[in-house]
C-alpha positions as CSV (number, residue, x, y, z in Angstrom):
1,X,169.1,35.6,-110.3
2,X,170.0,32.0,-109.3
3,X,173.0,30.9,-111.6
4,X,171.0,27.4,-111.5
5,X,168.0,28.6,-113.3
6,X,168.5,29.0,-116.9
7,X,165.3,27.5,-118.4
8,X,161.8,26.9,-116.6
9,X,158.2,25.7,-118.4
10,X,155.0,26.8,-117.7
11,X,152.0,24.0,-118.0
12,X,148.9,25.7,-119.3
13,X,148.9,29.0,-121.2
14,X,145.9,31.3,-119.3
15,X,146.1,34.7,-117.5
16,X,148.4,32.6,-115.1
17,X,150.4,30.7,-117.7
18,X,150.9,33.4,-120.1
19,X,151.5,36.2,-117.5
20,X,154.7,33.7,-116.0
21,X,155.9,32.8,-119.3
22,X,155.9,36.3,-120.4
23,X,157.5,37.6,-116.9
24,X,160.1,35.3,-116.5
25,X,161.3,35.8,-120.9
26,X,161.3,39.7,-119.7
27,X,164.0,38.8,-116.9
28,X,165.9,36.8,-119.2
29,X,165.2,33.2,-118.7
30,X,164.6,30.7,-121.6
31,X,160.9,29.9,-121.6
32,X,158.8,27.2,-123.2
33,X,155.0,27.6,-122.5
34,X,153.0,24.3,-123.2
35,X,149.1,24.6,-124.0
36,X,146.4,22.9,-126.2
37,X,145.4,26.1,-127.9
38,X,147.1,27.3,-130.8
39,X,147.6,30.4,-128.9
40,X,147.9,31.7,-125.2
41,X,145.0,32.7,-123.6
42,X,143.3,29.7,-121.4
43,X,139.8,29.6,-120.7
44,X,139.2,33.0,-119.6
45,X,139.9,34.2,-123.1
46,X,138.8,31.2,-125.3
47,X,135.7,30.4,-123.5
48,X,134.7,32.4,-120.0
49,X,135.6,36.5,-119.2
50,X,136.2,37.6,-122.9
51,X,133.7,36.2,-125.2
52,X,131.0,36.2,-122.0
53,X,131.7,40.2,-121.4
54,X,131.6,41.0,-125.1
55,X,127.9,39.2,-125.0
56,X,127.4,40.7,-121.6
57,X,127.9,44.5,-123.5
58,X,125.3,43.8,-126.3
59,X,123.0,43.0,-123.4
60,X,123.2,46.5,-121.8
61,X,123.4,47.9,-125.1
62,X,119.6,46.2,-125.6
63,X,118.4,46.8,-121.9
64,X,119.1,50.2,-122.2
65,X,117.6,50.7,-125.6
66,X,114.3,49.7,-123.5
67,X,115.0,51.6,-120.2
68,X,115.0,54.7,-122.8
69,X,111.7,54.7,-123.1
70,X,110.9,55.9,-119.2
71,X,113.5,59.2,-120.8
72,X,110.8,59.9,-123.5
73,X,112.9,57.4,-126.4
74,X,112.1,54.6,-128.1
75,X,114.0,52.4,-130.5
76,X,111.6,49.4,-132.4
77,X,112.5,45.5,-131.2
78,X,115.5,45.0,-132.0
79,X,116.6,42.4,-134.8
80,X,119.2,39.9,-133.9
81,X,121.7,38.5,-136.6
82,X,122.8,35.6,-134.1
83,X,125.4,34.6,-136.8
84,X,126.7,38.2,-137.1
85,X,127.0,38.4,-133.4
86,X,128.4,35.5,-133.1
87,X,130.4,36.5,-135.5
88,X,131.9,38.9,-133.8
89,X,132.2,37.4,-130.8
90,X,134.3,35.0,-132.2
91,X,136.7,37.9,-133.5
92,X,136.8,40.0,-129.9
93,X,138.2,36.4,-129.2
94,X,140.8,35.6,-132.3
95,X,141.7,39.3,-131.6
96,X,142.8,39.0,-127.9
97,X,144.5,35.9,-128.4
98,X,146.0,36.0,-131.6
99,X,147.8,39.4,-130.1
100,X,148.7,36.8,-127.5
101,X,151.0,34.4,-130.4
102,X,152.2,37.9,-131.1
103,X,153.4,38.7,-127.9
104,X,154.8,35.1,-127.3
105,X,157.1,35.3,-130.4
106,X,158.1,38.8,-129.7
107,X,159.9,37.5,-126.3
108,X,161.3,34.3,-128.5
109,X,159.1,31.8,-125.9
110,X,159.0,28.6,-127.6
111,X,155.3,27.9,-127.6
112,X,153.9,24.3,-127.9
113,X,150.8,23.4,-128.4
114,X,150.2,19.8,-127.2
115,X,150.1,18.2,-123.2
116,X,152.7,18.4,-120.8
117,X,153.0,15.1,-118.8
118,X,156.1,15.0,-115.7
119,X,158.6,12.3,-116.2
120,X,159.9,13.2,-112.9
121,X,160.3,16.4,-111.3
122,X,162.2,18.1,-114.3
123,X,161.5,16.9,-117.0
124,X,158.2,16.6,-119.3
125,X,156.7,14.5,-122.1
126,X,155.1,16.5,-124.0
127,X,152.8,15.1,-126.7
128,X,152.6,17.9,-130.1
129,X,148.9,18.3,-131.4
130,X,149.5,16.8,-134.9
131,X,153.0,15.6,-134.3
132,X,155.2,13.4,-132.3
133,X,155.7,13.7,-128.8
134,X,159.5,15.0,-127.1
135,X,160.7,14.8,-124.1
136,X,162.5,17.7,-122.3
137,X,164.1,19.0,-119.2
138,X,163.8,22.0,-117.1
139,X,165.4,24.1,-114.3
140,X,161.7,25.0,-113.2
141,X,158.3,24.0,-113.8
142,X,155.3,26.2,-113.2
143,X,151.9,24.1,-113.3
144,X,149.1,26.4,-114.9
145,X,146.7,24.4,-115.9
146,X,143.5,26.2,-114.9
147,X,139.9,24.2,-113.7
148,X,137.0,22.2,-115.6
149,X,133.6,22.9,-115.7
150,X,132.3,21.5,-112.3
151,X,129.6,18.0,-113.8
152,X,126.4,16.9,-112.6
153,X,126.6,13.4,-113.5
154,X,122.8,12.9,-113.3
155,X,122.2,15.5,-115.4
156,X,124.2,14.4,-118.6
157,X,121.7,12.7,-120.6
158,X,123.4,13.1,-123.9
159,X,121.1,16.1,-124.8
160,X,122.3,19.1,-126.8
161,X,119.7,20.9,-125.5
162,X,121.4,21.2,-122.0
163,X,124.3,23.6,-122.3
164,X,127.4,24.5,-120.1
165,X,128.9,27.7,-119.5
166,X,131.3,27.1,-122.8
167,X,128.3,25.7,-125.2
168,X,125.9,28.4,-123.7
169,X,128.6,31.0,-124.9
170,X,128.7,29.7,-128.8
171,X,124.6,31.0,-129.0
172,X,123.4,28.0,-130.5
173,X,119.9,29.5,-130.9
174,X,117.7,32.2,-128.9
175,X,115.7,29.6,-126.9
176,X,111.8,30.8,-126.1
177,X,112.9,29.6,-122.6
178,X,115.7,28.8,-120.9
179,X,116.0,27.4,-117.1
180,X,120.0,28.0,-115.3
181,X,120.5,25.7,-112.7
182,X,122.7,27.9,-110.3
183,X,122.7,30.9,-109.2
184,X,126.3,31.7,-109.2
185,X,127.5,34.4,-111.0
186,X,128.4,32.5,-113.8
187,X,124.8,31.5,-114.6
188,X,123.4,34.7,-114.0
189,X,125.4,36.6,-116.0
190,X,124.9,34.1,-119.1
191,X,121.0,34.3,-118.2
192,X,121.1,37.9,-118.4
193,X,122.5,37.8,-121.9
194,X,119.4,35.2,-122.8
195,X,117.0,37.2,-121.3
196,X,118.1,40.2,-122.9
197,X,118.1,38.9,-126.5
198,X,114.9,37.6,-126.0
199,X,114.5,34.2,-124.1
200,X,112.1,33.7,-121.0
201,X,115.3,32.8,-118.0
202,X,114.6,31.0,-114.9
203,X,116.8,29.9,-112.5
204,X,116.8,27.1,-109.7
205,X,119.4,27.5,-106.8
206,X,119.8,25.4,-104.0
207,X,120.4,27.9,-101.5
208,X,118.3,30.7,-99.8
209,X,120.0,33.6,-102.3
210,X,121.5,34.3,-105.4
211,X,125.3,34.8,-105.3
212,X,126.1,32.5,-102.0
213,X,129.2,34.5,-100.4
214,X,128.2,37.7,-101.1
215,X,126.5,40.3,-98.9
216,X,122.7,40.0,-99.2
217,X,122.7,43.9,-99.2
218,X,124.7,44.0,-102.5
219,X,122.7,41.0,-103.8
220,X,119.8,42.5,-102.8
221,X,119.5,45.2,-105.5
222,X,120.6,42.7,-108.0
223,X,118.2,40.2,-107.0
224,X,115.0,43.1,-107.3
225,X,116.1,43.9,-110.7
226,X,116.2,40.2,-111.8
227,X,113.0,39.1,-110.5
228,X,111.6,41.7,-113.3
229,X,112.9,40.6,-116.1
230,X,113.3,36.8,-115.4
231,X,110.6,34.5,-115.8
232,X,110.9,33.1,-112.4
233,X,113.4,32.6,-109.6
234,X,113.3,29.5,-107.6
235,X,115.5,29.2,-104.4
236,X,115.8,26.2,-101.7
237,X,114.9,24.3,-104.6
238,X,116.7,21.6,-106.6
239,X,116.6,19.7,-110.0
240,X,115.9,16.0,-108.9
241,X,116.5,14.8,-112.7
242,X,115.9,15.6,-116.1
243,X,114.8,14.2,-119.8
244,X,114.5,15.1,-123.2
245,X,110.9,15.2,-124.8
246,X,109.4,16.3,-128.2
247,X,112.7,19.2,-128.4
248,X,112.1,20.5,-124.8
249,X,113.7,19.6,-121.5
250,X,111.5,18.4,-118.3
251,X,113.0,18.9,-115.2
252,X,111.7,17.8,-112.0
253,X,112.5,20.3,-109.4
254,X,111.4,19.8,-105.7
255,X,110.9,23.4,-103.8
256,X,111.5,24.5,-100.5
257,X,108.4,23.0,-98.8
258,X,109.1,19.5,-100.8
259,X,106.7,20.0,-103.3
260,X,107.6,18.1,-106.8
261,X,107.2,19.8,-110.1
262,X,107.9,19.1,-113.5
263,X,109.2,22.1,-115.6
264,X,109.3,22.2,-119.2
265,X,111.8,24.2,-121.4
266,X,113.8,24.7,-124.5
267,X,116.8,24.6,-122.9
268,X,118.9,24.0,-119.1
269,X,122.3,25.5,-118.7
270,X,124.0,23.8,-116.3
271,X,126.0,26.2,-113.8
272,X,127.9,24.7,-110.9
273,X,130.9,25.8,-110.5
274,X,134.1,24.7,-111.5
275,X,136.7,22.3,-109.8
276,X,140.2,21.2,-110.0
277,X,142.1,18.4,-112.1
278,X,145.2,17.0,-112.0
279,X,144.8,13.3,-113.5
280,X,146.6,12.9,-116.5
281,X,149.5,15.3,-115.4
282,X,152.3,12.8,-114.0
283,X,151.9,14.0,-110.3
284,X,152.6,10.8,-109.2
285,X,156.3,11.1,-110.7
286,X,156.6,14.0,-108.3
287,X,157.3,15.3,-104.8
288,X,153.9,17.2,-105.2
289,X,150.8,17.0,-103.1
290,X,147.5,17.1,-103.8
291,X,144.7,18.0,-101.4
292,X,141.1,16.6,-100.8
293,X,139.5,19.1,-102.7
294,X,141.9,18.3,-105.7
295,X,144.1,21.6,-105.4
296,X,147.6,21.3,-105.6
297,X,149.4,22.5,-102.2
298,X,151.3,25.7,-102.3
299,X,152.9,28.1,-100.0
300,X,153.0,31.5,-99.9
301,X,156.1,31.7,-102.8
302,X,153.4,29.0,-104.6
303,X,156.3,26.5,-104.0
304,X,154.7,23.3,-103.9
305,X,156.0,20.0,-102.1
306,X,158.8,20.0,-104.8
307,X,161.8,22.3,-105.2
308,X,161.7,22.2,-109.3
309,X,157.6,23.1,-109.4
310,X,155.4,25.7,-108.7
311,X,151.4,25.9,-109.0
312,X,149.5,29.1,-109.6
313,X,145.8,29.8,-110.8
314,X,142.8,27.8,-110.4
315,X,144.7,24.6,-109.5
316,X,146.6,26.4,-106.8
317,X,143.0,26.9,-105.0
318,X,140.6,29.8,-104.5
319,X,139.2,32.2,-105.4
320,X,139.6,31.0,-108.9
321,X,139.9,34.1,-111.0
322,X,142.2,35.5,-114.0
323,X,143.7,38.6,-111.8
324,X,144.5,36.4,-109.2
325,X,146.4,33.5,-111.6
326,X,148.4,36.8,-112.9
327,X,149.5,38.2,-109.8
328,X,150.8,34.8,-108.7
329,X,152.5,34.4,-111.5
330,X,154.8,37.0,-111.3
331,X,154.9,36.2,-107.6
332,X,156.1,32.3,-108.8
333,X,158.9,33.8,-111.3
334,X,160.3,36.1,-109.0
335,X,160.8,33.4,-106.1
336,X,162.5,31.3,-109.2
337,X,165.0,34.2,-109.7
338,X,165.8,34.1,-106.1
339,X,164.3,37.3,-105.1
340,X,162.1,37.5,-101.7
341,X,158.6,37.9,-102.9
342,X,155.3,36.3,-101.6
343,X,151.8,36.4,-102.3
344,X,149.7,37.5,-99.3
345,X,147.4,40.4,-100.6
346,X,144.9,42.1,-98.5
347,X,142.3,42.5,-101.1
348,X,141.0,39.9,-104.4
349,X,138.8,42.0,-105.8
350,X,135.6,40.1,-106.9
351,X,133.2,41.4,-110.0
352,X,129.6,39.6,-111.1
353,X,129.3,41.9,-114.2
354,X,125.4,41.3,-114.6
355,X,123.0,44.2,-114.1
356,X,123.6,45.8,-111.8
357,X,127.6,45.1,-111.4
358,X,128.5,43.8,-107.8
359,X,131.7,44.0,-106.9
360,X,133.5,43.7,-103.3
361,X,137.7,43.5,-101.9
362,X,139.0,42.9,-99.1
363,X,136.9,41.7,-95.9
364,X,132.9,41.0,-96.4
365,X,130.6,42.3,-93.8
366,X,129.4,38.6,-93.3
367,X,133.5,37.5,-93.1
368,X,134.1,40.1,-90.6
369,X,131.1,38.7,-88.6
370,X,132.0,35.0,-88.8
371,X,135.4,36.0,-87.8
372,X,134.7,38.0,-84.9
373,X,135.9,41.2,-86.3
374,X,135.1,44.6,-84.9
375,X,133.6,46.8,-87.9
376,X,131.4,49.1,-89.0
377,X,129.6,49.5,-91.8
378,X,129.1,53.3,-93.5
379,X,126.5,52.8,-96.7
380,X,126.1,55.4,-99.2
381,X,123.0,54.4,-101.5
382,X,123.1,55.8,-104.7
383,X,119.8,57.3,-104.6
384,X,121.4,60.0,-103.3
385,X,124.4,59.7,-105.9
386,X,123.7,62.9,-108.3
387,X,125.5,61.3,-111.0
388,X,123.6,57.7,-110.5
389,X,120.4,60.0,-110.9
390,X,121.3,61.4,-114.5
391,X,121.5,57.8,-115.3
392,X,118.0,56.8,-113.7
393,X,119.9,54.4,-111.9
394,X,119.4,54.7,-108.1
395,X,119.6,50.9,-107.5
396,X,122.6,50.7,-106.0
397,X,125.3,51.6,-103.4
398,X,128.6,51.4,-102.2
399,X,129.6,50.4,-98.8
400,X,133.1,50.1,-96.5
401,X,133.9,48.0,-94.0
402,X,135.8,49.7,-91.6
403,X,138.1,49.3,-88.5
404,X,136.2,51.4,-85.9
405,X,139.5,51.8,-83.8
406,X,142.2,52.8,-86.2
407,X,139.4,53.8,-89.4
408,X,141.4,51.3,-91.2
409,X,139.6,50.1,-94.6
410,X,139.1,46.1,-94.6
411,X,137.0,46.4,-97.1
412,X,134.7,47.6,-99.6
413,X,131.0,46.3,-101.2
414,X,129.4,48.4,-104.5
415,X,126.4,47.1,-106.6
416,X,125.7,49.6,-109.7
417,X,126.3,50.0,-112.9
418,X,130.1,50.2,-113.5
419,X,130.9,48.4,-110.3
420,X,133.7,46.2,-111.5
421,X,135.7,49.2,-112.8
422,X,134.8,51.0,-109.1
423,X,136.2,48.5,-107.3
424,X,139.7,48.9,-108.3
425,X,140.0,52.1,-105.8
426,X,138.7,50.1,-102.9
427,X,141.6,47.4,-103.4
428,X,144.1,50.2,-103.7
429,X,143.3,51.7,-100.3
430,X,143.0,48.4,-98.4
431,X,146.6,47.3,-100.2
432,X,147.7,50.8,-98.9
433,X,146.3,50.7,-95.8
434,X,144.3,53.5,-96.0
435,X,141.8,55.1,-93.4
436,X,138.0,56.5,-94.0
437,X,139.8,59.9,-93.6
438,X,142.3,59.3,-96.4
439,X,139.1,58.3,-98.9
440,X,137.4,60.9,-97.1
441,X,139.7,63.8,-98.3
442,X,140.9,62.5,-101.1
443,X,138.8,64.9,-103.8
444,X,136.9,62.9,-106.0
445,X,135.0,64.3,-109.5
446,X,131.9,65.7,-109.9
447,X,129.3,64.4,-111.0
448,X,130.6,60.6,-111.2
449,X,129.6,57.4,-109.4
450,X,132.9,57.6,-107.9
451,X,132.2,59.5,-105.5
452,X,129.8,57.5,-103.8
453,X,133.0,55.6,-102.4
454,X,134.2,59.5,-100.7
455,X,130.6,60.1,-99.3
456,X,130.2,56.5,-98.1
457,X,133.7,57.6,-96.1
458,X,131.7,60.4,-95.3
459,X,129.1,58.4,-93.8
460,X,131.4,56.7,-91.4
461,X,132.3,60.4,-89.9
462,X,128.6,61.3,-90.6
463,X,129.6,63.7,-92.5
464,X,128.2,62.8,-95.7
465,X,127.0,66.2,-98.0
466,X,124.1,64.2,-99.6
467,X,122.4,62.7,-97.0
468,X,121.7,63.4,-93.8
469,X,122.9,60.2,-90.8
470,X,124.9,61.7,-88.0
471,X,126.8,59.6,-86.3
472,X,125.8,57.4,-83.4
């Protein structure tokens, strides 16, 4: 460790901020982690992958109450105490987080809550909640501060009918109908928990398919199963404005061939994206840079324009998810203890937990194409998955991208049920540097769905034991 760093602080306390703080108090240096909860946790756990995946599991839980029914079961409707599950959404929440505090005292981090402002490039005003503000000075300063909901300034009318991805989450009521504008994965995971608890779901996207950057085959599956249980799913269509009337929303969306329609509905969540912000964060007393799309500038050691501050997360640029803001932040603490360390991974894996999952690493069949990239592609559906079968679920499948000349994984595509936990082999072997061979004779169990990743190696050899494609 660098005999000059003693004591760093870390600005915003989510998977990135926390992970950092709690890294760099493991290797012995004096941490103070600066947040405006009372406890770490950031947006992911407070208000985005937590609470939404708890919600997310009592929406299978009800969908497959119905699919039992094709199996020769059936449960009545069920009855929904939206204060008891809200309830207890709340606690999978105070639960995660409060173990957080735990955690945080455990290491002896001195924990603020309030907002970190630079004085200059080592030192920060910090403002308490509920108290006066201090200011302090640091070795190191890691900048954690996560995104914002991404605005549609048109569309803030002062209505509490339109929600956002955090109001949507607090289940203000079971709306009869409920319109998301966006077809990100954001919006169709929180329209999946509406639709399941009983509210008619539409959604408007402005592009020619749901899930933009992902590979239509995955979507494809995904998209099928949607357009059965949602009410209706407009694409090349946008919202041109909207009003409140008589308790209901009316929203003027103009279609692909230009037609105008007015819409009417209990409620709009409003699912965009999310962006960047730095104003109010004394960058301007700083060496750091910030770029046009408001993402503070970072190398590969997420060293930013100034020796004394690092970024990582969100505001250190895409893709903006939690596993990504926690591998950087150990990445950020080592670099700060002098050690030669970088972050350059292979594969970001990437989950939509709706149903079915869809989850990919590594390269994308359209990135491979866009880049010129020799590849081919070896599918395994899962209607030939025995395992998938026992579950009557056949709507899926799992392919790789691979390096035709050296069998080299780039990457890997699954939509199914349990794709996000899947996916998590695929990275491995691209980190690794795996072939088709080595996923090929690596023995998986039977019956599971993981083996659809060894026969979709199979494939590529044609070779596969349930299905029949020689190779070309």
């Amino acid at each position: 460790m660098s005999s000059e760093v003693k004591n760093i602080a870390v600005i915003g306390a989510g998977p990135g901020g926390y992970a950092a703080a709690f890294y760099a108090a493991d290797m012995g240096l004096n941490v103070t982690l600066i947040d405006l909860e009372k406890n770490p946790g950031g947006v992911c756990l407070f208000r985005g992958c937590i609470p939404s995946k708890a919600l997310l599991h009592v929406a299978k839980l009800i969908d497959e109450s119905r699919e039992a029914a094709h199996w020769g079961i059936e449960f009545g409707k069920p009855v929904i105490h939206l204060e008891k599950l809200r309830n207890w959404k709340n606690s999978v929440v105070t639960k995660l987080t409060g173990g957080l505090g735990v955690l945080s005292k455990q290491r002896k981090i001195n924990f603020i809550q309030g907002r970190a402002t630079f004085v200059n490039s080592n030192t920060l005003s910090i403002a308490k909640t509920g108290g006066e503000a201090e200011t302090k000075s640091f070795d190191k300063i890691i900048v954690a501060i996560g995104s914002v909901i991404a605005t549609v300034p048109a569309f803030e009318i002062g209505s509490k009918r339109i929600l956002n991805s955090t109001s949507a989450l607090d289940l203000p009521e079971i709306p009869g109908s409920l319109l998301v504008v966006g077809g990100g994965y954001i919006g169709l995971e929180l329209g999946s928990v509406y639709n399941a608890l009983g509210s008619k779901v539409s959604v408007v996207e402005m592009t020619p398919g749901l899930l933009p950057g992902a590979d239509r085959d995955l979507v494809l599956h995904l998209s099928k199963m949607i357009e059965k249980k949602f009410e209706k799913i407009m694409l090349n269509s946008k919202v041109l404005s909207m009003r409140e009337e008589n308790d209901k929303i009316i929203v003027k969306i103009q279609d692909a061939g230009g037609t105008v329609t007015d819409y009417s509905y209990d409620y709009v969540l409003v699912s965009v994206g999310r962006k960047p912000v730095t104003q109010g964060l004394g960058l301007e007393n700083t060496k750091v840079t910030v770029n046009k799309r408001g993402f503070i500038e970072v190398n590969k050691q997420l060293q930013t324009n100034d020796p004394a501050v690092y970024a990582i997360g969100d505001i250190a640029g895409d893709p903006m998810l939690a596993h990504k803001a926690s591998h950087e932040a150990r990445v950020a603490v080592e670099v700060i203890m002098g050690h030669k360390a970088a972050f350059e991974p292979y594969a970001i894996p990437a989950v939509v937990f709706t149903d079915p999952e869809i989850a990919w690493a590594g390269l994308t069949e359209t990135q491979a194409k866009e880049a010129g990239i020799k590849f081919e592609v070896a599918r395994f559906p899962w209607a030939a998955s025995g395992r998938a079968t026992t579950l009557d679920r056949s709507d899926g499948v799992t392919k790789l991208i691979v390096n035709p000349e050296n069998e080299r994984i780039l990457g890997i595509g699954i939509c199914g049920p349990g794709a996000g936990e899947l996916i998590a082999e695929g990275a491995l072997a691209i980190e690794m540097g795996a072939t088709a061979s080595d996923l090929k004779l690596t023995i998986h169990p039977h019956p599971t769905l993981s083996e659809t990743v060894m026969e979709a190696a199979e494939v590529f050899f044609g070779q596969s034991t349930h299905m029949y494609r020689p190779k070309k």
